[in-house]
TORLOMAR-714241 format. One line per field, with one value per residue: x, y, z of N, C-alpha, C, O, CB in turn; residue in three letters; residue number from 1. Coordinates in Angstrom, 2 decimals, decimal comma. Atoms other than C-alpha are relative to their C-alpha. Glycine has a CB too. Layout:
REM residues N
nc1 = c(X | ...)
nc2 = c(Y | ...)
nc3 = c(Z | ...)
cac1 = c(X | ...)
cac2 = c(Y | ...)
cac3 = c(Z | ...)
cc1 = c(X | ...)
cc2 = c(Y | ...)
cc3 = c(Z | ...)
oc1 = c(X | ...)
oc2 = c(Y | ...)
oc3 = c(Z | ...)
cbc1 = c(X | ...)
cbc2 = c(Y | ...)
cbc3 = c(Z | ...)
res = c(ALA | ...)
n = c(NUM | ...)
REM end
This chain:
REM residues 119
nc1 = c(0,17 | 0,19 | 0,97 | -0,26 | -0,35 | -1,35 | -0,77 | 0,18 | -0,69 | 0,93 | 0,91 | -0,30 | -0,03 | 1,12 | 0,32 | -0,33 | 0,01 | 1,58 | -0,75 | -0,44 | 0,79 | 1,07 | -1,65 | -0,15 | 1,36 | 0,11 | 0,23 | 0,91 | 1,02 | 0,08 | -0,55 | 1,30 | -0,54 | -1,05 | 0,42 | -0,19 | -1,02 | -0,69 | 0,81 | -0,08 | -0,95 | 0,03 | 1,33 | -0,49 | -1,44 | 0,25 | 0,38 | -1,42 | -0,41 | 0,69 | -0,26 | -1,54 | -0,62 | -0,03 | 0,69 | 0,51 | 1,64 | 0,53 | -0,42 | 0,82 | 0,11 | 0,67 | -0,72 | -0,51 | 0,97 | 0,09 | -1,35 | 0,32 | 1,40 | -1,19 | -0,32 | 0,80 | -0,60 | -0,80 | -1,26 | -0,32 | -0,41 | -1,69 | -1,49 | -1,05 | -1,10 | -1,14 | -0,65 | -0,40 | -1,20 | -0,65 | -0,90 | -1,05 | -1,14 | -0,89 | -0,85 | 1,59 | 0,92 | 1,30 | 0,58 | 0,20 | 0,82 | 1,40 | 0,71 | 0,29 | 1,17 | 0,86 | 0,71 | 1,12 | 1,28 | 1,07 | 0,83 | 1,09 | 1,64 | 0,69 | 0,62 | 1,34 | -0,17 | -0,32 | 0,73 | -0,87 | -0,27 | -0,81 | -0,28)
nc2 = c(0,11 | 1,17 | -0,24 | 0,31 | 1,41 | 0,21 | -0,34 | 1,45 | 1,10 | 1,19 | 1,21 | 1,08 | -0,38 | 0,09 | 1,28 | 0,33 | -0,66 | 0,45 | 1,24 | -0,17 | -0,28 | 1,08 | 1,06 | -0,65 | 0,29 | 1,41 | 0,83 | -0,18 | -0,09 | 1,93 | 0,71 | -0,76 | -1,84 | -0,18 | 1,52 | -0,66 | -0,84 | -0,32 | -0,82 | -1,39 | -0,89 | -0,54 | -0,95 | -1,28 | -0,76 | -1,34 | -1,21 | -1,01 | -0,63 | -0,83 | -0,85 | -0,93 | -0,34 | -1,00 | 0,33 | -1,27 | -0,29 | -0,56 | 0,57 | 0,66 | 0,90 | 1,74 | 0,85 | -0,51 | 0,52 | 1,81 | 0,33 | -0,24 | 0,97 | 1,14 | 0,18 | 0,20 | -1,37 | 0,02 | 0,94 | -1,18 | -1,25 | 0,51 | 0,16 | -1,34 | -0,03 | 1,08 | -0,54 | -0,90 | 1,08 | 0,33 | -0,81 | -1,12 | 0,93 | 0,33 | -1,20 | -0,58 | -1,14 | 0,48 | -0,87 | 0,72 | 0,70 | -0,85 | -0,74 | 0,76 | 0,48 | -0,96 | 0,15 | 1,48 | 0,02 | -0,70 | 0,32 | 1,97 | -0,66 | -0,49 | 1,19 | 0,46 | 0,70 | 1,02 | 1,36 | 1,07 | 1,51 | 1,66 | -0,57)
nc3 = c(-1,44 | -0,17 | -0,63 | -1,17 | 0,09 | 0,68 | -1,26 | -1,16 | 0,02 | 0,64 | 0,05 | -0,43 | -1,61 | -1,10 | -0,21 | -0,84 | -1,66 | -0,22 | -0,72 | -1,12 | -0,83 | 0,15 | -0,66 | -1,72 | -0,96 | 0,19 | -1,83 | -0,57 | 0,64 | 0,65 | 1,59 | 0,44 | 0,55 | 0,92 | 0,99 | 1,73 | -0,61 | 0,43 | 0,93 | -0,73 | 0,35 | 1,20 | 0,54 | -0,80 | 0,75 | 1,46 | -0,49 | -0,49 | 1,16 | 0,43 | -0,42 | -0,01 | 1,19 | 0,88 | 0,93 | 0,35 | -0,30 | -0,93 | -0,80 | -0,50 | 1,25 | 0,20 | -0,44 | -1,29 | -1,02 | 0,46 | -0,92 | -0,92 | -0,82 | -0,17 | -1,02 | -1,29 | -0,47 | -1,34 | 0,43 | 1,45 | -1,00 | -0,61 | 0,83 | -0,14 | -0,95 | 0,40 | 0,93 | -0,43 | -0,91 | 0,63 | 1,11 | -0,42 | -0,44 | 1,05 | 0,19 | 0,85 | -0,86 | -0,69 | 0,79 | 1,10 | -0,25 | 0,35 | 1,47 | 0,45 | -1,08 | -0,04 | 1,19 | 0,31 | -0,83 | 0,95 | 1,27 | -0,31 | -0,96 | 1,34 | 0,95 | -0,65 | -1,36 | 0,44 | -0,12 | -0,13 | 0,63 | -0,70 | -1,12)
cac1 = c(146,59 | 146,68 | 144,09 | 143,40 | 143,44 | 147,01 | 148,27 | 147,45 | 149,42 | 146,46 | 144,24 | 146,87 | 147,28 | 143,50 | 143,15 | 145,64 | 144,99 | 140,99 | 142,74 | 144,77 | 141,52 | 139,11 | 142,91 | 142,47 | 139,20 | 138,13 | 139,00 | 136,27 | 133,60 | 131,53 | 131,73 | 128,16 | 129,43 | 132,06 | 130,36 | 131,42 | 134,39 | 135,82 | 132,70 | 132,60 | 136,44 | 136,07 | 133,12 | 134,81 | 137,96 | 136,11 | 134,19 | 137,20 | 138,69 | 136,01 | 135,56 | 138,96 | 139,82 | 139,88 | 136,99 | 135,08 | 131,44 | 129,31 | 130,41 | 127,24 | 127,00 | 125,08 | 127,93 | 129,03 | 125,53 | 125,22 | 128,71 | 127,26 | 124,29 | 126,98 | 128,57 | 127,44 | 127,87 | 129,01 | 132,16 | 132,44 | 132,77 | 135,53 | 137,47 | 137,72 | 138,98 | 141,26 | 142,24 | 143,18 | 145,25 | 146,72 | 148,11 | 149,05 | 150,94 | 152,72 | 153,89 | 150,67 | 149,72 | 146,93 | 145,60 | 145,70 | 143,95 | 141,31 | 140,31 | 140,29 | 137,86 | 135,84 | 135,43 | 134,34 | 131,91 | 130,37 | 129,58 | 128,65 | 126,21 | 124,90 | 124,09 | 120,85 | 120,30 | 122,75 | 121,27 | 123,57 | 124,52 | 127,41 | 128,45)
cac2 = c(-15,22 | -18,44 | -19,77 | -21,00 | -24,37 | -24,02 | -22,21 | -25,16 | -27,32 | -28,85 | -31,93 | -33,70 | -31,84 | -31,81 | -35,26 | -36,38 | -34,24 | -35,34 | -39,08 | -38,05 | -36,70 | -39,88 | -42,39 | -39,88 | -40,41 | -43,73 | -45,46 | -43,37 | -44,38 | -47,49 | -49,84 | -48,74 | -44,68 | -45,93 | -48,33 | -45,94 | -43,70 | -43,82 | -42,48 | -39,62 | -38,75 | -38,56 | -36,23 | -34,01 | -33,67 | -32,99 | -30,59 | -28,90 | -28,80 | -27,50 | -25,06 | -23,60 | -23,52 | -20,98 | -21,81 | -20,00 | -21,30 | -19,44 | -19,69 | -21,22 | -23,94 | -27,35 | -29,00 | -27,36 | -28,37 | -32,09 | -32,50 | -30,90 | -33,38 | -35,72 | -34,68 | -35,31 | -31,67 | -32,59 | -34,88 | -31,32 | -29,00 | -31,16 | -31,78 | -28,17 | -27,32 | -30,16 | -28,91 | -25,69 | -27,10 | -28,82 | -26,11 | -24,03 | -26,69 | -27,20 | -23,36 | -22,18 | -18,45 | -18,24 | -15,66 | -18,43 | -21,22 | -18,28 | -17,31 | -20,99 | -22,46 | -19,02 | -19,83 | -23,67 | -22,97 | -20,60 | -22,04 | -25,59 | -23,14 | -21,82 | -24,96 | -26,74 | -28,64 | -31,27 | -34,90 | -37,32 | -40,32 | -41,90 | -40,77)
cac3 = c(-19,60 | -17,96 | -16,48 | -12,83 | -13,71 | -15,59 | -12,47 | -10,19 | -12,00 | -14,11 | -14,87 | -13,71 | -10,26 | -9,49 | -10,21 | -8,38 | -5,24 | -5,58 | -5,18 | -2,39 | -0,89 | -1,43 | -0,06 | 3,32 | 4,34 | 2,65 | 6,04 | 7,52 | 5,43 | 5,34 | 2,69 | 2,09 | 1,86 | -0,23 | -2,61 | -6,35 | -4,60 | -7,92 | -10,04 | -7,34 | -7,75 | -11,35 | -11,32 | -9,05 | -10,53 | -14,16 | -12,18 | -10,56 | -14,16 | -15,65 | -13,23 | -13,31 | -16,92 | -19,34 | -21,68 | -24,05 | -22,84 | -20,56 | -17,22 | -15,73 | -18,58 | -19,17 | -18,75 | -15,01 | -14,16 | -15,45 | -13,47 | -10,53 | -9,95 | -9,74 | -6,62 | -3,08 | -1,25 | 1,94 | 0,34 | -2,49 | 0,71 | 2,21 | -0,71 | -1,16 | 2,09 | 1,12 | -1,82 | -0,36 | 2,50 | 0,30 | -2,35 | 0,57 | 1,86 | -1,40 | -1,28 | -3,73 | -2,63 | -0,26 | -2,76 | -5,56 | -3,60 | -2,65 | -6,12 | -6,67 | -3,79 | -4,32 | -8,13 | -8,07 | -5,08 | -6,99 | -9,96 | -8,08 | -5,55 | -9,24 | -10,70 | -10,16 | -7,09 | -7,11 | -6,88 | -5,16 | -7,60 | -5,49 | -2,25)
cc1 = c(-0,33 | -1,27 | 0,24 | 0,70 | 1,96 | 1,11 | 0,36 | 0,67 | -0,55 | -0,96 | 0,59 | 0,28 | -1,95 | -0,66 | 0,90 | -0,11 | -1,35 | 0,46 | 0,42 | -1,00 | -0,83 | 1,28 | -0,44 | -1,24 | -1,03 | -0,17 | -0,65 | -1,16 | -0,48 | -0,23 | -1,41 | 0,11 | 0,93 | 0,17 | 0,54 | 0,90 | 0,46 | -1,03 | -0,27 | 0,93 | -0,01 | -0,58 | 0,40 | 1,17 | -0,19 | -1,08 | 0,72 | 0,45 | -0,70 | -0,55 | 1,17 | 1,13 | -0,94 | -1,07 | -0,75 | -1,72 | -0,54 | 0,38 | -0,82 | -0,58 | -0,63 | 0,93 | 0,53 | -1,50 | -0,29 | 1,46 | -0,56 | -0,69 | 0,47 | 0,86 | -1,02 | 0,49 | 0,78 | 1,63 | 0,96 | 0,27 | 1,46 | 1,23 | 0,47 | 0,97 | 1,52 | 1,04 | 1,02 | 1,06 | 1,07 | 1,25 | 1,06 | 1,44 | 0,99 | 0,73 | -1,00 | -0,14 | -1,03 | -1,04 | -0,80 | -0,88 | -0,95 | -0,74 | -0,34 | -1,62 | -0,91 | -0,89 | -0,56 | -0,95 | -0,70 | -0,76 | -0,21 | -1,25 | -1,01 | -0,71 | -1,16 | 0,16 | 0,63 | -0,95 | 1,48 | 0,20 | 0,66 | 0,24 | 1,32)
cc2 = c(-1,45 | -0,02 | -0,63 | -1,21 | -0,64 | 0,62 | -0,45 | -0,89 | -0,96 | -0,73 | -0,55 | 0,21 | -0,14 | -1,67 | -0,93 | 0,36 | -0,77 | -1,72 | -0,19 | -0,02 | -1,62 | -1,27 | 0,68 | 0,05 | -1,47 | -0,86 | 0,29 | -0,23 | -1,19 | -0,33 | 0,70 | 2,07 | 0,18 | -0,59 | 0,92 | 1,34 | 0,36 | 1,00 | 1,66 | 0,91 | 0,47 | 1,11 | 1,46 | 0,48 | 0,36 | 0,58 | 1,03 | 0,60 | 0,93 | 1,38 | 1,59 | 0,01 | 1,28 | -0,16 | 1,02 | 0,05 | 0,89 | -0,71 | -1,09 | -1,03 | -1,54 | -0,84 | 0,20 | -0,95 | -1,93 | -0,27 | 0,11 | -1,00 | -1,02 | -0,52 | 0,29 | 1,37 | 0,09 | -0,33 | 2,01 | 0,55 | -0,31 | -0,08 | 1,43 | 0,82 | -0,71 | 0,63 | 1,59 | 0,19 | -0,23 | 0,67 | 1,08 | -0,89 | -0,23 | 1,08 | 0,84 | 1,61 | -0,07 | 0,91 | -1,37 | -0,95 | 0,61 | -0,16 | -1,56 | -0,34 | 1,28 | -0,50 | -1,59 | -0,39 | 0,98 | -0,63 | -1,49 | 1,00 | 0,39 | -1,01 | -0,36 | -0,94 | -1,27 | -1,39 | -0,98 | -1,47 | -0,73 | 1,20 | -0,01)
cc3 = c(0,37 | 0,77 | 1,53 | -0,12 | -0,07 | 1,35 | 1,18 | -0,65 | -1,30 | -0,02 | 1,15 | 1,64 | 0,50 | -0,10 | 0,84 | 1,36 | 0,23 | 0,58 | 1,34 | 0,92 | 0,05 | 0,82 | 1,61 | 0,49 | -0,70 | 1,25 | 0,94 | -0,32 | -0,12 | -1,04 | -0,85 | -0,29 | -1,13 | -0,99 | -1,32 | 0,68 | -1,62 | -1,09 | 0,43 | 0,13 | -1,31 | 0,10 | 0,87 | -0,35 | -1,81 | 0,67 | 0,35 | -1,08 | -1,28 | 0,25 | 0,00 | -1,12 | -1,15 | -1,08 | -0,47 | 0,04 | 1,44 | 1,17 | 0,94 | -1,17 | 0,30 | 0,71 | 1,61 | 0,74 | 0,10 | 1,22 | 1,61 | 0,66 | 0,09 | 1,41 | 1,39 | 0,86 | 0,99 | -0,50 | -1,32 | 1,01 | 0,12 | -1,37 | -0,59 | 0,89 | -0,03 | -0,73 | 0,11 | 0,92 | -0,89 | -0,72 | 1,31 | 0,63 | -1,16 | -0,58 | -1,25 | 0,83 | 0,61 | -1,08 | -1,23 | 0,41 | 0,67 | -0,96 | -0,15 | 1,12 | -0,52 | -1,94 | -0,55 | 0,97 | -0,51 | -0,80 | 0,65 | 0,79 | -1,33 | -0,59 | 0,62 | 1,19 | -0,70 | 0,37 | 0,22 | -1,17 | 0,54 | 1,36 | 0,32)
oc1 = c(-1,15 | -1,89 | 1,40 | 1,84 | 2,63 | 2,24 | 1,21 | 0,72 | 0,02 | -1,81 | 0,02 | 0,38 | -2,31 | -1,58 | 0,33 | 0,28 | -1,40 | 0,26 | -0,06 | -0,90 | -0,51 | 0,72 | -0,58 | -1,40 | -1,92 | -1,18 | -0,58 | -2,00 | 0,10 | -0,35 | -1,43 | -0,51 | 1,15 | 1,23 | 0,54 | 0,27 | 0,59 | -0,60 | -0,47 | 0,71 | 0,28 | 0,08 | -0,03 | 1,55 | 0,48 | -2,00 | 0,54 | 0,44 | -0,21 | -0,84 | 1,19 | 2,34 | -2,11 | -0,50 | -0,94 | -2,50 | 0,19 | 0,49 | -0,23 | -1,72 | -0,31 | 0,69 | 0,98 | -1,54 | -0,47 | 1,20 | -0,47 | -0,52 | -0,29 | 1,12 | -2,05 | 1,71 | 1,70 | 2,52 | 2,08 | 1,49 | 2,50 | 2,43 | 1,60 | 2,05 | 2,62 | 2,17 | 1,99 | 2,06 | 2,05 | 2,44 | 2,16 | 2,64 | 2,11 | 1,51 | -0,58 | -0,37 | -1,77 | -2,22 | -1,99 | -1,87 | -1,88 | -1,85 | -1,54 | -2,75 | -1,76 | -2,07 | -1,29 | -1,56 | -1,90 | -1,99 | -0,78 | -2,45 | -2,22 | -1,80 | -1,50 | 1,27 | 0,24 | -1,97 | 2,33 | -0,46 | 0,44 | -0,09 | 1,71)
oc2 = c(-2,06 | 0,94 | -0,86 | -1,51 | -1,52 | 0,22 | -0,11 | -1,89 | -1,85 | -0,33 | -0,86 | -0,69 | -0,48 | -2,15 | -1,87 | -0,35 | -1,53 | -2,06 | -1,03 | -0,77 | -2,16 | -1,96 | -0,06 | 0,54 | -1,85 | -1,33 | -0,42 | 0,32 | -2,14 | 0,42 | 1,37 | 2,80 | 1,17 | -0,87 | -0,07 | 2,40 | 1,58 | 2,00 | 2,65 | 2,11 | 1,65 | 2,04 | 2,62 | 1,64 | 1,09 | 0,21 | 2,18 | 1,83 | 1,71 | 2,20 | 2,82 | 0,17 | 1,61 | 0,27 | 2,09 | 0,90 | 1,04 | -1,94 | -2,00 | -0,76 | -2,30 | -1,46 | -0,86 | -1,71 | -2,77 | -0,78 | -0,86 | -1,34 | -1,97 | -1,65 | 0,96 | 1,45 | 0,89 | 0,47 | 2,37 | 0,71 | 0,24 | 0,19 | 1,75 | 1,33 | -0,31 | 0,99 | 1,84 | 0,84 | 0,50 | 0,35 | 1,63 | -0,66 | -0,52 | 0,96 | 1,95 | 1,62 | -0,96 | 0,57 | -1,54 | -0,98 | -0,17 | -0,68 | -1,64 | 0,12 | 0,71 | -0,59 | -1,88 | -1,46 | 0,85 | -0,73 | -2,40 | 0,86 | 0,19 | -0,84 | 0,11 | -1,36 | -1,86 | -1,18 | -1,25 | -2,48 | -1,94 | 2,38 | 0,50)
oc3 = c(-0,32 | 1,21 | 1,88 | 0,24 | 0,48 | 1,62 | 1,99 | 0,05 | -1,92 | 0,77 | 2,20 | 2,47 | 1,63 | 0,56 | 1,40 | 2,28 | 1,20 | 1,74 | 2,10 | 1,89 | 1,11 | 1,67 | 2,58 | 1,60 | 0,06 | 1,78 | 1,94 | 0,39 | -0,65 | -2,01 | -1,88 | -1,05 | -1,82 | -1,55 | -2,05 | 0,65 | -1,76 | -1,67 | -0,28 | 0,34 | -1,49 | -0,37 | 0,83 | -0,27 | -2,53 | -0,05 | -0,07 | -1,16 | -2,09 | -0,62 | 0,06 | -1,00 | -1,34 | -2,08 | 0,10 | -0,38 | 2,43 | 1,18 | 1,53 | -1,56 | 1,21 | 1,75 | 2,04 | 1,70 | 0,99 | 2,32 | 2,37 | 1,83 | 0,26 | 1,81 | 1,50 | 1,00 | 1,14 | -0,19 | -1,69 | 0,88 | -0,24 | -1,45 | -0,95 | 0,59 | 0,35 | -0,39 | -0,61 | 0,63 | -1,01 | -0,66 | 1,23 | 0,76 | -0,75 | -1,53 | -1,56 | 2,04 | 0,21 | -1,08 | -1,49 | -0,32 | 0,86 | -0,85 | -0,40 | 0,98 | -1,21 | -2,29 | -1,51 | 0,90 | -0,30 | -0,73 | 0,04 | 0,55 | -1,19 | -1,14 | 1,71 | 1,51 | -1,71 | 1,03 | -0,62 | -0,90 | 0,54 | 1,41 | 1,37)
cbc1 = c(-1,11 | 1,10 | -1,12 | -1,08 | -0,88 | 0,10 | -0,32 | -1,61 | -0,14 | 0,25 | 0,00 | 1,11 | 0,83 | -1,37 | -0,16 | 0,69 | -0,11 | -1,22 | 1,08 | 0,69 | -0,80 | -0,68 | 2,45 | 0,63 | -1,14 | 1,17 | 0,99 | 0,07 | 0,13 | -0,96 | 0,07 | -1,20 | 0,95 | 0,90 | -2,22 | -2,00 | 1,26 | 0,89 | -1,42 | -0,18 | 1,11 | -0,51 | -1,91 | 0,14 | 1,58 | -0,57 | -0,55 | 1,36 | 0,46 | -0,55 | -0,11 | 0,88 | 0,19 | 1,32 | -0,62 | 0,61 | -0,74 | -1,27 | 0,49 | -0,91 | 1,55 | -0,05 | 0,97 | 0,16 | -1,52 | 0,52 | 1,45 | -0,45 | -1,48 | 1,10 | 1,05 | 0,42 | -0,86 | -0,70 | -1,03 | -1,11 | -0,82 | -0,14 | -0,16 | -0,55 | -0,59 | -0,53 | -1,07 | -0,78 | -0,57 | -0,70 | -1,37 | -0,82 | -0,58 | -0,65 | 1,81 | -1,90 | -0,40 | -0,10 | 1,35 | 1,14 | 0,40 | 0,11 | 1,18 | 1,30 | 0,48 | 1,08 | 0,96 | 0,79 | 0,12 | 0,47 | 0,87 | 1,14 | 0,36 | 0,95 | 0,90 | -0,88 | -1,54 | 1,28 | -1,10 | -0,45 | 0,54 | 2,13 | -0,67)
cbc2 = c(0,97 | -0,61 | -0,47 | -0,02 | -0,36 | 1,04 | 0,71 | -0,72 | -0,64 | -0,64 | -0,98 | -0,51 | 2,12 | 1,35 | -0,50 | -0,08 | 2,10 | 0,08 | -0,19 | 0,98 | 1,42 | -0,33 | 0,74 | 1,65 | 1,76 | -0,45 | -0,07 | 0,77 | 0,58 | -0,96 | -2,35 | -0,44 | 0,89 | -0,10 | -0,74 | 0,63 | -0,84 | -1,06 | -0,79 | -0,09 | -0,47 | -0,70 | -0,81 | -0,17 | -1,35 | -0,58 | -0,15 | -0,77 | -0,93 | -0,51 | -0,66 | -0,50 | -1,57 | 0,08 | -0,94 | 0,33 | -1,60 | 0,12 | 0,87 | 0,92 | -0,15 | -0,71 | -0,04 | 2,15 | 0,87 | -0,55 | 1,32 | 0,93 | -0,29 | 0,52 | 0,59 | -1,63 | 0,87 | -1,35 | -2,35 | 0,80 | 0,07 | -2,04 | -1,16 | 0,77 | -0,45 | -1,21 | 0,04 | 0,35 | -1,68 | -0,37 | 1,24 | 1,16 | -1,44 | -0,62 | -0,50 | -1,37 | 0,86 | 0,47 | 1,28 | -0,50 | -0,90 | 1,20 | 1,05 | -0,87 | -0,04 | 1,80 | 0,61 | -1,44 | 0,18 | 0,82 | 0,14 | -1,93 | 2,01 | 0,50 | -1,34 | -0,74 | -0,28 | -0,01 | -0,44 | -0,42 | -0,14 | -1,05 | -0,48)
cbc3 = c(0,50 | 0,56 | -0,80 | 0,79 | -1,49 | -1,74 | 0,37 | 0,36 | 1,41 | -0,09 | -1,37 | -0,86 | 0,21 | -0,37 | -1,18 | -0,30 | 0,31 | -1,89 | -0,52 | 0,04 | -0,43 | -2,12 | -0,87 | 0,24 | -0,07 | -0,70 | 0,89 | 0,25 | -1,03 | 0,45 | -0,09 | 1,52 | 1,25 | 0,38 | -0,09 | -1,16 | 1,23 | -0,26 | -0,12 | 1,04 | 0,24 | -0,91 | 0,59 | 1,38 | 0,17 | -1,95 | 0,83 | 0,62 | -0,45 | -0,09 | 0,58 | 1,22 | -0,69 | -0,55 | 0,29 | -1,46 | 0,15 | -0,20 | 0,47 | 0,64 | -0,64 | -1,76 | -0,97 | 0,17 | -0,48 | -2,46 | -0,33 | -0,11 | -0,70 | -0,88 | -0,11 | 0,85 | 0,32 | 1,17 | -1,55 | -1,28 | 1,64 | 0,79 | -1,46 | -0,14 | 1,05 | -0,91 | -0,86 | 0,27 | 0,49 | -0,47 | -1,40 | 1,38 | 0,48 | -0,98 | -0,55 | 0,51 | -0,57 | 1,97 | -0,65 | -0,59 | 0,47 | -0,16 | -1,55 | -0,20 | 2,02 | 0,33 | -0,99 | -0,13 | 1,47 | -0,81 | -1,76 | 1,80 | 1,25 | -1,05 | -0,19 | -1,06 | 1,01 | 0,38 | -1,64 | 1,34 | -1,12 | -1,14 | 0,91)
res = c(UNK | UNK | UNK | UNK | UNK | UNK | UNK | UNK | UNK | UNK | UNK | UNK | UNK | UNK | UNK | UNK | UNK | UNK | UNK | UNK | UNK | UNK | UNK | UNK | UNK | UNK | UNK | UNK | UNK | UNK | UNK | UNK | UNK | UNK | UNK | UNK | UNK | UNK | UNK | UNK | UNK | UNK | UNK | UNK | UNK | UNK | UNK | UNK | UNK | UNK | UNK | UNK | UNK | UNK | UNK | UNK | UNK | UNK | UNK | UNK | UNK | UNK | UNK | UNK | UNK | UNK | UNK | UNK | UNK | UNK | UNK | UNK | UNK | UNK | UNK | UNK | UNK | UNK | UNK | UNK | UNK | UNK | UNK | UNK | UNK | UNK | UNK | UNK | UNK | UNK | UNK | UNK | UNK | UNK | UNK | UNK | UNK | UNK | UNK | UNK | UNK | UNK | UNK | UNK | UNK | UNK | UNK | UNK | UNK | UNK | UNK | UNK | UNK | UNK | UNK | UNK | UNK | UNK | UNK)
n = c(1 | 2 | 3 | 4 | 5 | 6 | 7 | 8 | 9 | 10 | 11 | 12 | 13 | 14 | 15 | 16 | 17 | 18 | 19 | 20 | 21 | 22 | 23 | 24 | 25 | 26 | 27 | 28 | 29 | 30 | 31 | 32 | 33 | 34 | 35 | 36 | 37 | 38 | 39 | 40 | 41 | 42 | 43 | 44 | 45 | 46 | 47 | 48 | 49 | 50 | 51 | 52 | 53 | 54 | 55 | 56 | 57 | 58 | 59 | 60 | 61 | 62 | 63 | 64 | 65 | 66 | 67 | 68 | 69 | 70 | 71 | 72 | 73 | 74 | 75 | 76 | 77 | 78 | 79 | 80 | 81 | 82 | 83 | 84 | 85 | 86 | 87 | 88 | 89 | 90 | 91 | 92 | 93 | 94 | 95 | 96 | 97 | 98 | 99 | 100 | 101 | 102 | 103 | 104 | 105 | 106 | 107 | 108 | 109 | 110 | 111 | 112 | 113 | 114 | 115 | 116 | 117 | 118 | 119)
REM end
């Protein structure tokens, strides 16, 4: 059974969409909101992937949470909406970018309180 991740396309689809997202609102952000953009796409697109792959650790895991305290929540909301948009726009089931948004706001609401590092 595949997993979400593999059904989206990938690494290489949620890292490029997380891009896309941080390129489309960049020009709203001051230089000061946008001082480590790139340490914040990383951490969200190996959050996303970690989220939405097939693995055989517990689903609420060390590693989900260490990732977590990484992202800034407000910027994690939007880029899921994003992300969602996105897939349906690209002909994705609305079913499929459900299950997705439903299963990496879960397990980020699960994790310990995040702690902003970049914004």
């Amino acid at each position: 059974m595949q997993s979400l991740l593999d059904e989206m396309g990938g690494h290489q689809f949620v890292r490029r969409t997380v891009n896309e997202f941080y390129q489309a609102i960049g020009k709203y952000l001051a230089p000061s909101d946008s001082s480590d953009h790139d340490k914040q796409s990383s951490r969200q697109a190996q959050f996303l992937s970690h989220a939405l792959s097939a693995q055989p650790e517990p689903v609420y895991s060390a590693r989900a949470s260490f990732l977590a305290r990484g992202l800034n929540p407000a910027l994690f909301e939007a880029l899921l909406e994003y992300l969602q948009a996105r897939m349906e726009e690209l002909g994705y089931c609305p079913d499929l970018s459900s299950k997705l948004l439903r299963t990496a706001g879960e397990l980020y609401e699960n994790c310990d309180e995040p702690l902003s590092l970049a914004c």
